[in-house]
Residue frames as a rotation matrix with the C-alpha (Angstrom) as fourth column:
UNK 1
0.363 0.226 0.904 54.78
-0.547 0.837 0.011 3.94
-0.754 -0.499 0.428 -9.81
UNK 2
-0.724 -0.511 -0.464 56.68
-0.667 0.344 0.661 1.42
-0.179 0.788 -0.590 -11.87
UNK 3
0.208 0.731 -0.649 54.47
-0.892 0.415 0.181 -1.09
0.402 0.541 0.738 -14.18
UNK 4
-0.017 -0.101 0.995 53.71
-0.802 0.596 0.046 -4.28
-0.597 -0.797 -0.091 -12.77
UNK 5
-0.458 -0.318 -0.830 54.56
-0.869 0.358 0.342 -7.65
0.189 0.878 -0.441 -14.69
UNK 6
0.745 0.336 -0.576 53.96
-0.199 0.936 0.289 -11.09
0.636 -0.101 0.765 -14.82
UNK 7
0.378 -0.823 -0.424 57.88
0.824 0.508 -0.251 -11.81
0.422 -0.255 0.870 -13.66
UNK 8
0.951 -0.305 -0.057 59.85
-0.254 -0.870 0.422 -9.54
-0.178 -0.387 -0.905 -11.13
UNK 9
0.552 -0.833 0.039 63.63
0.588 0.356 -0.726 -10.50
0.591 0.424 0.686 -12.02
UNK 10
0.711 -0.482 0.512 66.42
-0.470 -0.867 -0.164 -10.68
0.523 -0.124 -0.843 -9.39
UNK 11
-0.153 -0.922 -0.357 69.64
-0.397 0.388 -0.832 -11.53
0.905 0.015 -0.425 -7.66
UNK 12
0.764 0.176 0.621 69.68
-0.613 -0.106 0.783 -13.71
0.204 -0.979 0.027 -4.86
UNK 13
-0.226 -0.944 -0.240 72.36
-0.572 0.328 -0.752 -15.54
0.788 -0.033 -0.614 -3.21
UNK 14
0.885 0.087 0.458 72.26
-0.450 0.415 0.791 -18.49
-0.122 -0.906 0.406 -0.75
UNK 15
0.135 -0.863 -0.488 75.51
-0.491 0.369 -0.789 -20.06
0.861 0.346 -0.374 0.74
UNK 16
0.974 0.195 -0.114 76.63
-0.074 0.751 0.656 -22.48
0.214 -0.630 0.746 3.03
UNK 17
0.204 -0.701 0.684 79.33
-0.574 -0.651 -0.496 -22.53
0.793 -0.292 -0.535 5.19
UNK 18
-0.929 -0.234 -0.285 79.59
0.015 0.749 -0.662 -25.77
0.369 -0.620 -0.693 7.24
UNK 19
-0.522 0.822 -0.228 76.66
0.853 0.494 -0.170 -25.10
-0.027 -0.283 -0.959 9.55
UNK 20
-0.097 0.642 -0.761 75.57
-0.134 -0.766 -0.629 -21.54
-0.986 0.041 0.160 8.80
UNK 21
0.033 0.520 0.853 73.35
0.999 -0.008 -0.034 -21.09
-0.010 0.854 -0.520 5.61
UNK 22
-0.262 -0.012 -0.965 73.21
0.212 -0.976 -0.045 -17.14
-0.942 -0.216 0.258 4.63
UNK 23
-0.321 0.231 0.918 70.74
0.938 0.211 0.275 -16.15
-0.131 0.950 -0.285 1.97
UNK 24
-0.757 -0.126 -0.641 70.11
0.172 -0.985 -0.010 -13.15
-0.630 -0.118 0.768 0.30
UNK 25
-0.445 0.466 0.765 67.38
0.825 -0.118 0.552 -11.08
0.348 0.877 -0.332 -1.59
UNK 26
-0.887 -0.330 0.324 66.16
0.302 -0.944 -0.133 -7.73
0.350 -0.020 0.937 -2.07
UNK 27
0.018 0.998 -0.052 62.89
0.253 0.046 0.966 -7.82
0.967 -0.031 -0.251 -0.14
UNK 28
-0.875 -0.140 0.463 61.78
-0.483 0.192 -0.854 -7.08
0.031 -0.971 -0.236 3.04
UNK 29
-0.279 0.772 -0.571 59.72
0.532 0.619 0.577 -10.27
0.799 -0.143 -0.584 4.22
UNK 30
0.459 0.802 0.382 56.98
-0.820 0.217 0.529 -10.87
0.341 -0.556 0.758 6.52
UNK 31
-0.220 -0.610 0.761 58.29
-0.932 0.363 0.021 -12.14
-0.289 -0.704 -0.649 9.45
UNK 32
0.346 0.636 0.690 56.72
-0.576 0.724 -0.379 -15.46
-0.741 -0.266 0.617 8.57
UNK 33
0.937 -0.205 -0.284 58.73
-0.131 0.546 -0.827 -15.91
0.324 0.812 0.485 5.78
UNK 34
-0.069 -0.996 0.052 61.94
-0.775 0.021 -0.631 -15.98
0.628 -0.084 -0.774 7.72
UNK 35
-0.221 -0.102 0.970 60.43
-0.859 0.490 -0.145 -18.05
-0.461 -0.866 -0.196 10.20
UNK 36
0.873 0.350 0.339 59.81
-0.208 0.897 -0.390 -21.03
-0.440 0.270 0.856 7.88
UNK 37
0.196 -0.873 -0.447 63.24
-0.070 0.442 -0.894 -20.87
0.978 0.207 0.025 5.43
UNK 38
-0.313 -0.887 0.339 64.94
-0.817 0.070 -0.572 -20.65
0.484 -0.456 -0.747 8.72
UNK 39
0.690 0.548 0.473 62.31
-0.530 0.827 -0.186 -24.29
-0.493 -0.123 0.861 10.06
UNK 40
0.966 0.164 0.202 63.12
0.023 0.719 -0.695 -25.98
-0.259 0.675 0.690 6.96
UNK 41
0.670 -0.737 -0.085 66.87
-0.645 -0.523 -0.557 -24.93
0.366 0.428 -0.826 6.84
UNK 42
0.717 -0.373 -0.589 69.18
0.255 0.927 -0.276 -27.79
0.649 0.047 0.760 6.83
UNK 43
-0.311 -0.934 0.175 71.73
0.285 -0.268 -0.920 -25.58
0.907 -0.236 0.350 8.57
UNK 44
-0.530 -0.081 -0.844 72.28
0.837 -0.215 -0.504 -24.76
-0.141 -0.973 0.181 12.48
UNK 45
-0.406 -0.058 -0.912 72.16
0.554 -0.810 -0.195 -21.32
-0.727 -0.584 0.361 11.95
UNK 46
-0.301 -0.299 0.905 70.63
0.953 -0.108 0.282 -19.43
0.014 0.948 0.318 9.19
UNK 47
-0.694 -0.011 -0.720 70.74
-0.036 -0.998 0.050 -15.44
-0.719 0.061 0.693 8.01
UNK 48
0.161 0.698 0.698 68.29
0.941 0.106 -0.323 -14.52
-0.299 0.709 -0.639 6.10
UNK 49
-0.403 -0.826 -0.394 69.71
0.770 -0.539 0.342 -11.12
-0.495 -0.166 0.853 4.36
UNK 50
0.188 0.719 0.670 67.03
0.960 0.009 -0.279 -8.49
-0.207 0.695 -0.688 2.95
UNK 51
0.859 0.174 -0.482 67.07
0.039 -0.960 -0.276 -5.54
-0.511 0.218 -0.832 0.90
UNK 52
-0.242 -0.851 0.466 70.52
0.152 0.441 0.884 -6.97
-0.958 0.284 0.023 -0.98
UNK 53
-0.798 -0.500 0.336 70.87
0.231 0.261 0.937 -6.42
-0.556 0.826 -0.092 -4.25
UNK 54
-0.579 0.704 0.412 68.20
0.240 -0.336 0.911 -4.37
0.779 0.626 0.025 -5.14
UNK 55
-0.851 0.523 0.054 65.06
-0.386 -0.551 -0.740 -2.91
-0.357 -0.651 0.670 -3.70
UNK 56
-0.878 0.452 -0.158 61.91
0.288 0.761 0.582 -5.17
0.383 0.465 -0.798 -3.99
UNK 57
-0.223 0.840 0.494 59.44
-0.680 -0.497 0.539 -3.70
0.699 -0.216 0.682 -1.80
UNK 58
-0.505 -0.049 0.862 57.85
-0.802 0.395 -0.448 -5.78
-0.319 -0.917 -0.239 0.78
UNK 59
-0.767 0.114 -0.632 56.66
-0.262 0.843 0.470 -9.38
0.586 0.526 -0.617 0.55
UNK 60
-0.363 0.613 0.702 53.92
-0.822 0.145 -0.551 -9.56
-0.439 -0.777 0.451 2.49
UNK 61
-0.804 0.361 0.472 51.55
0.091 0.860 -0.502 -12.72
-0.587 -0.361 -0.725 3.25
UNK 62
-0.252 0.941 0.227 48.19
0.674 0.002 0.739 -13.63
0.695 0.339 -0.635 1.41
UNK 63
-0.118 0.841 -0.527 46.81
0.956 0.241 0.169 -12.22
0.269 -0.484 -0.833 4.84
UNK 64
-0.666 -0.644 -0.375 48.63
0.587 -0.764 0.269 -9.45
-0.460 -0.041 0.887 4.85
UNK 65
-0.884 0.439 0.163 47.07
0.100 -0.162 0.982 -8.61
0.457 0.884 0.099 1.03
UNK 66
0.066 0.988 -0.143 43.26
0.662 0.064 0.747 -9.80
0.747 -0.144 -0.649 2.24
UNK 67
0.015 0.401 -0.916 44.14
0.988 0.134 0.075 -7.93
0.153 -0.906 -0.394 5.21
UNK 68
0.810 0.146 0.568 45.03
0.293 -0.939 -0.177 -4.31
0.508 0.310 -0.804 3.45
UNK 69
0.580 -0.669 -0.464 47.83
0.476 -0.184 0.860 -3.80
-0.661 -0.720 0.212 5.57
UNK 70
0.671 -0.295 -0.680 49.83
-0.395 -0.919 0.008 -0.72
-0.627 0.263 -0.733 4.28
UNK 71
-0.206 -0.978 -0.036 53.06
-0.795 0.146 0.589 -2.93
-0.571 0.150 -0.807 3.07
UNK 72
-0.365 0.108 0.925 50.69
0.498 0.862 0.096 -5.19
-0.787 0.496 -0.368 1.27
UNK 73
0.618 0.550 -0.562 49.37
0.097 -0.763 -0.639 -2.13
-0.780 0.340 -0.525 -1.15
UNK 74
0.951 -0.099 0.293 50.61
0.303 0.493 -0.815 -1.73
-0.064 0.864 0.499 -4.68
UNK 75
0.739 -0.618 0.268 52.70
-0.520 -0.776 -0.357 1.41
0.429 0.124 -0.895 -4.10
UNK 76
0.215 -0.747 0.630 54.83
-0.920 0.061 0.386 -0.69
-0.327 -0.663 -0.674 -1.46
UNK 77
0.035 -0.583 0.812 55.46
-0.193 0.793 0.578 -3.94
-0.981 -0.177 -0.085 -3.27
UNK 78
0.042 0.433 -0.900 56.16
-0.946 -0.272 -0.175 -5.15
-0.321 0.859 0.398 -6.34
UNK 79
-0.780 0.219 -0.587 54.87
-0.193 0.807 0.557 -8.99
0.596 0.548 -0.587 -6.37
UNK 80
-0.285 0.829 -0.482 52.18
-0.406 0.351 0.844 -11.11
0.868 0.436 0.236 -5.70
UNK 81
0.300 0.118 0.947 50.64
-0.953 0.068 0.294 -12.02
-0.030 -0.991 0.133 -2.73
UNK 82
0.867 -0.397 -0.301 52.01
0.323 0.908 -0.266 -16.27
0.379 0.133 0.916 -4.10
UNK 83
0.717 -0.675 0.175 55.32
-0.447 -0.637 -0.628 -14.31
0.535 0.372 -0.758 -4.31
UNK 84
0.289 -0.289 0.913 56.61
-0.932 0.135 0.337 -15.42
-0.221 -0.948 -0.230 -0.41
UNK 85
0.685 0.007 0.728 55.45
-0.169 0.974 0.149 -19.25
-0.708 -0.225 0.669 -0.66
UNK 86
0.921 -0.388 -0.032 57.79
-0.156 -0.290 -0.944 -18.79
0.357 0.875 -0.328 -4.15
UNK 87
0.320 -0.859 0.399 60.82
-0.662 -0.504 -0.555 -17.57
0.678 -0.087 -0.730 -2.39
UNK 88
0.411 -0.320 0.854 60.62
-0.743 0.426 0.517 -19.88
-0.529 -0.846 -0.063 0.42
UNK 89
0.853 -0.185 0.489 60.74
0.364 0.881 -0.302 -22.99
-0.375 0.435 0.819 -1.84
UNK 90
0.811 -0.584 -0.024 63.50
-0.081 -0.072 -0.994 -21.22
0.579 0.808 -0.106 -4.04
UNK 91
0.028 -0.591 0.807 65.78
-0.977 -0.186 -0.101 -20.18
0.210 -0.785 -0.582 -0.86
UNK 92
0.432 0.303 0.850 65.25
-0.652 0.755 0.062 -23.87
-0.623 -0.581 0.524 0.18
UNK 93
0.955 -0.169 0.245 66.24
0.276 0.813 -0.513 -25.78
-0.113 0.557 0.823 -3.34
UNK 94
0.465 -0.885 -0.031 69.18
-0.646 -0.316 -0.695 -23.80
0.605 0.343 -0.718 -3.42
């Protein structure tokens, strides 16, 4: 099991293309994060691209976490249940 930090450091990528948006990062979300960047996305269309540049582990929800669900466990991720609400906002200022 790798050691768990304060900070997880990685690459993501978001671009824009007239009206498609395509962002990247090395997670697999919880559906619920795609459904909100892709709400709050200024663009028509957006991709949301996971597992890119690295291997993060899964991002699961607070409820996920409170809820024990297998992909919220340490072995399978390696941030915080905050981690998500994080990424949306970042994916978003970009």
């Amino acid at each position: 099991m790798q050691n768990k930090t304060d900070v997880f450091e990685f690459d993501m990528h978001v671009i824009r293309l007239g009206n498609i948006a395509i962002s990247t990062n090395p997670f697999e979300l919880f559906t619920e994060y795609g459904m909100r960047i892709k709400a709050r996305s200024r663009a028509e269309q957006t991709f949301i691209i996971q597992l890119a540049n690295g291997a993060g582990g899964y991002l699961p929800t607070e409820a996920a976490v409170a809820g024990g669900s297998y992909s919220s466990k340490p072995a399978s991720t390696t941030c915080g249940p905050d981690s998500g609400d994080k990424l949306v906002e970042i994916t978003l200022d970009v």
